[in-house]
N, C-alpha and C positions, 0 to 999 in steps of 0.2 A: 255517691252522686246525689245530687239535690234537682230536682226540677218541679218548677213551681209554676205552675198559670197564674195570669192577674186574678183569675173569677175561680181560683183553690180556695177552699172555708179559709185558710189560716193567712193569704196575703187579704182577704175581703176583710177581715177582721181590725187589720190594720188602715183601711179606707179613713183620711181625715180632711180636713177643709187645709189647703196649701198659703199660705200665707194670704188668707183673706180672698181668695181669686180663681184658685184652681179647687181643684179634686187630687187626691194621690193616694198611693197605694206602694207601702214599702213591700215589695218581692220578694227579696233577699236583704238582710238582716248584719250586723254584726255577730247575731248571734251565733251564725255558720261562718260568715264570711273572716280571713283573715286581717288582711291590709287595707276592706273596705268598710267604709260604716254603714253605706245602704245602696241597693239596685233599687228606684222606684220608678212603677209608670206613673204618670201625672197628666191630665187632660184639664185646658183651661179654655173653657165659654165664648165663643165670639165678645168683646166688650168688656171683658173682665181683662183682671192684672196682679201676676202674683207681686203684690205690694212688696217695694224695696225693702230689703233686710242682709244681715251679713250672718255667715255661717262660719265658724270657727275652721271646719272642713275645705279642703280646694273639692272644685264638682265639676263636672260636666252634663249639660244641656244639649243632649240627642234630639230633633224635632222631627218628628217620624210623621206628622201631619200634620197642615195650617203652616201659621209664623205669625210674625208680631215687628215686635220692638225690641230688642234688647238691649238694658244699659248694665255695663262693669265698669264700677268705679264709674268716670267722667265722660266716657263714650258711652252714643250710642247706636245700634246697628240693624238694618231691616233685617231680620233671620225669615229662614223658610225652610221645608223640607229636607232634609238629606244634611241641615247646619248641624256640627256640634262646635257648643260654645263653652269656653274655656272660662273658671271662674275660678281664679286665686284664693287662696282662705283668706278672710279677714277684708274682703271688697265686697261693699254693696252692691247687690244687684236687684235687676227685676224685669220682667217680663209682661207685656204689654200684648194682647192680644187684640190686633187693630183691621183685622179679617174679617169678612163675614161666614166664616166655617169656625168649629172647637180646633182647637193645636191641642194634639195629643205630643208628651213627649218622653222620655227616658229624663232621668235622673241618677249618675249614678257621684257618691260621695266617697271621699278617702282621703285621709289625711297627709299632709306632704312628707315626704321619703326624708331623715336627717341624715 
């Protein structure tokens, strides 16, 4: 069994700048993980926006607090609280923090089932 806090030395260590917008913090790891490539929390800024980008991985976007914006591919949608948002591999996306509160949210990545 593995159990990890965000604020453990070894997920802190992994703290990075989220595409230009947010903060994250990969959790869980491929390193342990089998079929995933990463559990991360992510918190992004009132005003800030994790800038559009595509991820080779499909992910989902848990929003545990705040909301935004979100666009996949050519939609795009108010999220909030309690959303998770579905993001195919290989479609742009990005997240728009258009709130006056931080949107904290999960991140978690795996690659699609052949």
């Amino acid at each position: 069994m593995i159990v990890r806090n965000i604020d453990d030395p070894v997920a802190r260590a992994t703290t990075y700048r989220a595409h230009w917008g947010g903060v994250a913090r990969m959790v869980l790891t491929r390193e342990h993980l089998r079929s995933m490539e990463f559990f991360a929390w992510a918190a992004l800024p009132a005003g800030n926006t994790i800038e559009e980008h595509v991820d080779e991985v499909e992910e989902i976007y848990f929003i545990l607090f705040g909301g935004g914006v979100m666009k996949v591919g050519d939609e795009e949608k108010e999220v909030k609280a309690g959303d998770a948002i579905w993001i195919p591999a290989g479609q742009p996306h990005r997240l728009v923090n258009n709130t006056a509160d931080n949107t904290f949210f999960i991140c978690v990545a795996a690659y699609p089932v052949r």
